[in-house]
FIMI-613354 format. One line per 2 residues: their letters; for each residue x, y, z of C-alpha. Coordinates in Angstrom, 3 decimals. Layout:
<recs>
a	X/Y/Z ~ ...
</recs>
This chain:
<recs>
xx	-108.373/12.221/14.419 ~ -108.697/10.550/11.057
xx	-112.338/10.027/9.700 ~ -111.587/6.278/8.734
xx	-111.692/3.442/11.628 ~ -110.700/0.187/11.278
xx	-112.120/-2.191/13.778 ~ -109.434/-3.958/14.992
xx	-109.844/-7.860/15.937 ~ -110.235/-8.747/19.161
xx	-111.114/-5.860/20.185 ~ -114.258/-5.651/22.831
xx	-117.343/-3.916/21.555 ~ -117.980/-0.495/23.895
xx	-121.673/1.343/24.308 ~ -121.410/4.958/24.814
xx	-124.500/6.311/26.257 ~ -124.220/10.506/26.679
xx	-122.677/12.669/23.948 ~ -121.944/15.757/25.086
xx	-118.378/16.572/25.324 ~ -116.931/13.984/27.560
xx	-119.243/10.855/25.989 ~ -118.076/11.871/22.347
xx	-114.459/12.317/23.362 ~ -114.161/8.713/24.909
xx	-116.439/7.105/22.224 ~ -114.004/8.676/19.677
xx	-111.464/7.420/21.263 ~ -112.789/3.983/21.703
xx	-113.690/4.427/17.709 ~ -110.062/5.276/16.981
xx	-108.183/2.289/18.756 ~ -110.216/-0.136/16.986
xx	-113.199/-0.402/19.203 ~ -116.942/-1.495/17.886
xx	-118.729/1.591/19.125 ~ -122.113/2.005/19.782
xx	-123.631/5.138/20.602 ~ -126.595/6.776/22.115
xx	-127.476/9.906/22.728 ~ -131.156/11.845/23.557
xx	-130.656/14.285/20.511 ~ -129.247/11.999/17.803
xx	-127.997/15.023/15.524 ~ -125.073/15.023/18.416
xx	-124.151/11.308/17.316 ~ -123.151/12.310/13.464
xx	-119.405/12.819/13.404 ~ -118.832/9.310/15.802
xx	-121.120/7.734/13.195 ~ -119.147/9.682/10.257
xx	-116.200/7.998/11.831 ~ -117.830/4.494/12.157
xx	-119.765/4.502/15.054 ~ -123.049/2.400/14.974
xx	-125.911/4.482/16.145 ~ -128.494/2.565/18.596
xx	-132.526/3.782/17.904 ~ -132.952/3.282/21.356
xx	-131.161/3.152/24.468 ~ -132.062/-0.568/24.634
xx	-130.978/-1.046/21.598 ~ -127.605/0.846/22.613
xx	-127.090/-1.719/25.886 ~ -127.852/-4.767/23.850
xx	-125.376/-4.356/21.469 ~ -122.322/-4.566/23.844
xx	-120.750/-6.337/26.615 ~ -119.326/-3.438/27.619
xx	-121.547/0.017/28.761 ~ -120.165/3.705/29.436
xx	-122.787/5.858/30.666 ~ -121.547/9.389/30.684
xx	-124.815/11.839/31.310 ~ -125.493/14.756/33.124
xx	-126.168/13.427/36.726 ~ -127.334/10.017/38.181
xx	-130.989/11.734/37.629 ~ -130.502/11.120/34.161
xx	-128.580/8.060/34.657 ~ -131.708/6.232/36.024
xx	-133.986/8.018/33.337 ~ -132.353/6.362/31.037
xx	-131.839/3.551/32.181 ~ -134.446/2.248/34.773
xx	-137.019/1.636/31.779 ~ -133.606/-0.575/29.693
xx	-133.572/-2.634/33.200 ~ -137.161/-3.438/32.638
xx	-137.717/-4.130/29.290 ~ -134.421/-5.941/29.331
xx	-134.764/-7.949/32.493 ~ -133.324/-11.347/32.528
xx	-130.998/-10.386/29.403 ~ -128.310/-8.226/31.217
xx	-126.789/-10.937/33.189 ~ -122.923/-10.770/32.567
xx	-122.925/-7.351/30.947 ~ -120.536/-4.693/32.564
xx	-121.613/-1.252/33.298 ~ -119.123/1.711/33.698
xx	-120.319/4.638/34.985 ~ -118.847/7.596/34.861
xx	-121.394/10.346/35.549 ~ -120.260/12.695/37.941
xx	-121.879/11.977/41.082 ~ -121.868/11.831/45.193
xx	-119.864/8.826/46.475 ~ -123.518/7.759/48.096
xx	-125.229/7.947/44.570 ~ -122.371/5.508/43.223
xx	-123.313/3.082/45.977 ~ -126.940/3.105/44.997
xx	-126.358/2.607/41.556 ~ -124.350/-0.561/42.065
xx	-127.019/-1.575/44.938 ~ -129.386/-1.241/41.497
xx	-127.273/-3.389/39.132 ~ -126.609/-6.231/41.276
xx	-129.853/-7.613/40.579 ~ -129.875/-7.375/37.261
xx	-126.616/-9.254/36.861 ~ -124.916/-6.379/35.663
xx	-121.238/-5.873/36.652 ~ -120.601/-2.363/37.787
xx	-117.814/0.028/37.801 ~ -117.946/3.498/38.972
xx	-115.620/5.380/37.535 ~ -113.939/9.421/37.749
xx	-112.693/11.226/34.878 ~ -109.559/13.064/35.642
xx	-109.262/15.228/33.386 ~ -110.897/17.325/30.440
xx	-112.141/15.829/27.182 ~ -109.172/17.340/25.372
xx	-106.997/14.938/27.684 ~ -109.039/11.699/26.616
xx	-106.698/9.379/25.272 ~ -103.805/10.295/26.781
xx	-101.903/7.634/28.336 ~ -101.139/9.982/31.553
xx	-104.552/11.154/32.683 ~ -105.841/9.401/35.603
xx	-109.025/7.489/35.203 ~ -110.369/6.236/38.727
xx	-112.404/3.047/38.808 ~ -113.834/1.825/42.112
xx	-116.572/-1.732/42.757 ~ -116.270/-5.004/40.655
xx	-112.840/-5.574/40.535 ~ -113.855/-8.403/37.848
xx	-115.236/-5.890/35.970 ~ -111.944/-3.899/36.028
xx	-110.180/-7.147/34.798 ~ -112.264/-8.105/32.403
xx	-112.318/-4.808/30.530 ~ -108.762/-3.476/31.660
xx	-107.645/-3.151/27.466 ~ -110.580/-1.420/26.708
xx	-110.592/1.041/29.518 ~ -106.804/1.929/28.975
xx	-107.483/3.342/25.528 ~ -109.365/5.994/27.291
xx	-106.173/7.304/30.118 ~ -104.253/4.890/33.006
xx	-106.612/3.295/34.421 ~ -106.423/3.078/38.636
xx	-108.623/0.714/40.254 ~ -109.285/1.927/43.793
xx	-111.053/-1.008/45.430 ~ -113.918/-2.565/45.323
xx	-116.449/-0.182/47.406 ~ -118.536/1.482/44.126
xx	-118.147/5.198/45.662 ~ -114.610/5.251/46.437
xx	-113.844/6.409/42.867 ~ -116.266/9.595/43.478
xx	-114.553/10.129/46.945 ~ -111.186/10.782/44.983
xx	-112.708/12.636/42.563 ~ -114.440/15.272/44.861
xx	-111.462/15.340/47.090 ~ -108.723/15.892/44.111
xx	-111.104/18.502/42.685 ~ -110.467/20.382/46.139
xx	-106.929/20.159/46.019 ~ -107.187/21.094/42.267
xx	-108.953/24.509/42.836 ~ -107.167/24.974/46.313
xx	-103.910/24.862/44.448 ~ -105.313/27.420/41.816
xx	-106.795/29.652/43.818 ~ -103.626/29.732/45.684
xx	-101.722/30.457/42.695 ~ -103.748/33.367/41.444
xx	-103.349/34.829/44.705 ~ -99.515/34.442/44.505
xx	-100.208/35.865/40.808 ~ -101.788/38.915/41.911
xx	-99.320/39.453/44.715 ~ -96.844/39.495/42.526
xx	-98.531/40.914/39.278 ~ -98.844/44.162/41.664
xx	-95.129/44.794/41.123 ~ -95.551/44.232/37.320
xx	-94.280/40.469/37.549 ~ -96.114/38.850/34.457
xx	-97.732/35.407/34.996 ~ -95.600/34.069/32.449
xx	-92.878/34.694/34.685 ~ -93.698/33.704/38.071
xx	-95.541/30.506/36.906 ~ -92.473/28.513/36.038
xx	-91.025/29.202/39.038 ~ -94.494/28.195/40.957
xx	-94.185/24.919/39.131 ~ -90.818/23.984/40.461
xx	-91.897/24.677/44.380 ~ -94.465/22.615/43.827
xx	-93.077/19.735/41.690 ~ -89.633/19.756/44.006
xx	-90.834/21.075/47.733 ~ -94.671/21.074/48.037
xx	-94.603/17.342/46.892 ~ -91.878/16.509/48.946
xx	-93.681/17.796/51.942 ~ -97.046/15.686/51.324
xx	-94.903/12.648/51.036 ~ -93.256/13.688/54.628
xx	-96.697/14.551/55.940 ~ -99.272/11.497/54.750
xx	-97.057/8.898/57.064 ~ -98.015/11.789/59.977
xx	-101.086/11.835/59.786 ~ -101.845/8.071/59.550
xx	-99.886/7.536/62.722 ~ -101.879/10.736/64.100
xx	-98.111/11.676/65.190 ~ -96.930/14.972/64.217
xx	-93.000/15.952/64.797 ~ -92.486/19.621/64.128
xx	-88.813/18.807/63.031 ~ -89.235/21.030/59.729
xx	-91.797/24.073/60.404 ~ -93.903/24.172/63.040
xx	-97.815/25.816/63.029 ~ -96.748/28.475/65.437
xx	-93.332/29.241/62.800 ~ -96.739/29.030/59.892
xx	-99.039/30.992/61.625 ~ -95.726/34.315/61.518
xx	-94.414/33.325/58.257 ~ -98.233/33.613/56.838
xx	-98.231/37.398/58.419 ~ -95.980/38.100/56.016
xx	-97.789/37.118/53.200 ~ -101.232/39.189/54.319
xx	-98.937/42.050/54.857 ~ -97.796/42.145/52.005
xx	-100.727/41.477/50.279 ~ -102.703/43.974/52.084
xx	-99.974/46.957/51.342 ~ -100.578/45.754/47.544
xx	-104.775/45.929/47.689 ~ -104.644/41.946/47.253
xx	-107.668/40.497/48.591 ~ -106.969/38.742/51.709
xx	-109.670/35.986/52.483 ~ -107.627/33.226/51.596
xx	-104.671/33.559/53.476 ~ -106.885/35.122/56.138
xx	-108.687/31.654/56.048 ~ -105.631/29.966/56.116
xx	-104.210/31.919/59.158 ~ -107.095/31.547/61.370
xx	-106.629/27.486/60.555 ~ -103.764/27.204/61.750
xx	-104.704/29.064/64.562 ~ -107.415/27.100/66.029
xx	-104.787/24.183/65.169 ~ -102.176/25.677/67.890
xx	-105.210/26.693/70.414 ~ -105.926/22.882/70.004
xx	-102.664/21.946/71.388 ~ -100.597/21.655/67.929
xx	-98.484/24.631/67.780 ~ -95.430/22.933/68.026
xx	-96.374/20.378/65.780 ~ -95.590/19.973/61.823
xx	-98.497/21.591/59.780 ~ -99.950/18.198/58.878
xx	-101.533/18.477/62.617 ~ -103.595/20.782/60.871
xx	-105.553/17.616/59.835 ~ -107.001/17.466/62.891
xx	-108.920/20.592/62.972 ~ -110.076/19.848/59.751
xx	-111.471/16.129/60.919 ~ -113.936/17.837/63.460
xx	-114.775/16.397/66.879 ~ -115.360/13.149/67.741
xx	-118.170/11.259/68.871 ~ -118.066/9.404/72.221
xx	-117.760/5.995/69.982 ~ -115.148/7.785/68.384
xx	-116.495/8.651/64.977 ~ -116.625/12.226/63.489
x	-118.811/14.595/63.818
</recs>
């Protein structure tokens, strides 16, 4: 990034409140597409190369939320979100009307709720929002960036948030972002955990990573995705045709793979996790069924009204 910024007109003012790696790497961001930036951080010393680069930096955190319509709050955990913050809402009562807040704290999807429940009342628009990537990836047009509550908000500030990656807009309950998040971060180390077991399967016969992780890619990108497209339809209907592989054809075909994993010295609690899934999915009646049936092992029981348990 160049050290020169040239404010661009027209262009909405951002807050950044949180420096560490994430915070700097969308306020430089915001800096470098022509954004008035404001920042904030606890230990100012962290705020030099953003103001190097142009950045304006706040004394105070009230200073920091007054001097923008728009507010990212990227901190450690809602904790720190309200210790920041909570003594801003006071002394600046009756002056944050109209004023969007973005947060973007990791959090539960019940935290996200609460903090919205706590802006309403101040006037200020809120956005929850879930980073989808690393900082590295800030900026780049095809990194997800999850936004869930005011969909005005979203609107409103659309420009500015699209600087930062594509911005999605879930819907308008504030912890539906952080549900996505925490859900795609399972699938995320799922999938890599998974790999390096496939790694060190193979890696026992002196197959480099290099080599088998091209070919890992493909399955995925041209089969695995193909079968969560087939799947998602199934299990929203709660209908499961075993037309393509059934749990029972799963449950053999994944003997294989702790055979042969075993015979290497592989460590086997993943795929012994696996297997045992599937297993209480075909004691449950599913055996014959596609492996999205799987789902409803992984739901629980239900409730006499119906609901999970």
């Amino acid at each position: 990034m160049s050290t020169e910024n040239t404010v661009t007109a027209g262009k909405t003012p951002v807050t950044v409140i949180g420096l560490g790696n994430m915070g700097s790497a969308l306020a430089a961001t915001l800096l470098e597409n022509g954004h008035p930036t404001t920042v904030w951080n606890r230990s100012a010393a962290k705020a030099k190369p953003l103001v190097d680069r142009g950045a304006h930096l706040a004394a105070t955190p009230e200073e920091a939320v007054a001097a923008s319509p728009l507010i990212l709050v990227c901190v450690l955990d809602h904790d720190a979100l309200h210790t920041v913050l909570d003594p801003v809402a006071e002394s600046l009562a009756g002056s944050l009307s109209g004023k969007a807040l973005v947060n973007v704290t990791s959090g539960s999807p019940e935290q996200a709720d609460e903090a919205a429940a706590w802006a309403a009342p101040l006037g200020l628009g809120y956005l929850d929002g879930a980073i989808m990537t690393t900082p590295p990836g800030v900026g780049t047009p095809e990194m997800m960036f999850l936004y869930s509550g005011s969909a005005e908000v979203f609107e409103e500030h659309r420009a500015a948030l699209a600087v930062l990656g594509d911005p999605l807009y879930l819907g308008q309950e504030p912890g539906r972002a952080s549900l996505y998040d925490v859900a795609l971060l399972g699938l995320m180390w799922s999938t890599f955990t998974g790999w390096l077991h496939g790694t060190a399967l193979v890696g026992a016969d002196a197959t480099k990573a290099a080599d088998f992780t091209p070919v890992a890619i493909r399955w995925m990108t041209h089969a695995v995705a193909g079968f969560l497209a087939t799947y998602a339809p199934q299990v929203d209907a709660g209908h499961y045709p075993g037309d393509d592989a059934t749990v029972d054809v799963q449950i053999a075909t994944v003997g294989h793979l702790i055979h042969a994993a075993a015979d290497r010295g592989i460590d086997n609690a993943l795929p012994e996790l696996l297997k045992a899934t599937m297993e209480r999915a075909s004691a449950a009646g599913h055996g014959s069924d596609s492996y999205a049936s799987v789902i409803e092992v992984l739901r629980g029981q239900r409730q006499g009204d119906g609901t999970r348990v």
